[in-house]
N, C-alpha and C positions, 0 to 999 in steps of 0.2 A: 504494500500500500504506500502511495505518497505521502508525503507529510500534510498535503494539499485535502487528504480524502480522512484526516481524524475529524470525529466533534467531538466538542466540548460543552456541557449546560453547567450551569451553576444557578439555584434557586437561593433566593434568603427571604422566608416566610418568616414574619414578626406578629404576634397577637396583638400585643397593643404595648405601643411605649409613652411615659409619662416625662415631660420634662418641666421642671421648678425652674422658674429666674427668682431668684433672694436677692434681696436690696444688701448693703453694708449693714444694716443695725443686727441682725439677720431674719429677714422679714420675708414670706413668700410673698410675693407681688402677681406673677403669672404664670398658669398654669397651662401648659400645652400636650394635648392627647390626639396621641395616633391610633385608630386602629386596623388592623390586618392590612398589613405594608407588604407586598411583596414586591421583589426586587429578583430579576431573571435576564440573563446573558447568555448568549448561546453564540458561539462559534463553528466554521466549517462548514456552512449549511450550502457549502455549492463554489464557485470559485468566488472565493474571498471574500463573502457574504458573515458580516457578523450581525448579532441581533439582542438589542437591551430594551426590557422592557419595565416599566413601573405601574402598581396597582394600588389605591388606598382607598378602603372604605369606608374611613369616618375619621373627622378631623373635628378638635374642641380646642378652642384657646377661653379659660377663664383667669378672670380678676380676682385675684384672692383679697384685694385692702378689705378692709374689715368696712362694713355699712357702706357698701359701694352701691349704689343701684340699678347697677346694670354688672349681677356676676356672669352672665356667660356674654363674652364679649362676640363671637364666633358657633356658631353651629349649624352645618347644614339639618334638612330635615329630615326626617324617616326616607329610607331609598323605597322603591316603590318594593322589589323582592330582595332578601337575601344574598342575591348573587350580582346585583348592582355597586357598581365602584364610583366613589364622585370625581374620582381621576385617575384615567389609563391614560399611558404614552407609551408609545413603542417607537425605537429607530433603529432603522436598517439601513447599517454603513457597507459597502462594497470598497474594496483597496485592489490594486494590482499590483499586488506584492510589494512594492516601494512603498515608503515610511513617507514617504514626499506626499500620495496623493489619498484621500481618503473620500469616497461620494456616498452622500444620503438621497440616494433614490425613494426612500419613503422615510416622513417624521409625521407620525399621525398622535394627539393630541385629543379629548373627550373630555371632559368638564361639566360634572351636571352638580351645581351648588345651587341649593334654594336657601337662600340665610333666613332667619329668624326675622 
């Protein structure tokens, strides 16, 4: 076999991750949740065809100051089924073996956010 004729995938499926911004005093201020992130690369798929793609089903940024009134600053709404994502991308780069050239014959892009 060529070197030209491996593949490669690589998945990183995420449940949900949380991240905290603290002020100096040390104070939570904002709270930002992801959930079911996947993240997908695949290589090999034909001559010089690689392919990355992003999935996230649920996205929450809240204000934690104390008597704010408005704590969720961010949230899309209920998806319509279970297998809806508020953001897919996929890009498919093609190269011709040289480091020099690199073509996205497809960047496709989905966004279905209904805010609060």
């Amino acid at each position: 076999m060529k070197h030209e004729d491996y593949e490669f995938h690589i998945n990183f499926d995420l449940a949900e991750l949380g991240i905290s911004i603290i002020d100096h005093t040390p104070e939570e201020i904002l709270y930002l949740s992801v959930q079911n992130l996947v993240l997908a690369y695949s290589t090999g798929l034909g001559t010089g065809i690689s392919r990355f793609k992003v999935r996230m089903y649920g996205l929450q940024v809240d204000n934690q100051l104390p008597l704010t009134p408005m704590p969720i600053l961010f949230r899309p709404l209920k998806a319509v089924s279970e297998t809806d994502y508020i953001l897919k991308c996929s890009i498919t780069m093609q190269s011709n073996g040289s480091v020099d050239l690199c073509v996205s014959p497809y960047i496709g892009l989905h966004v279905s956010i209904i805010m609060l």
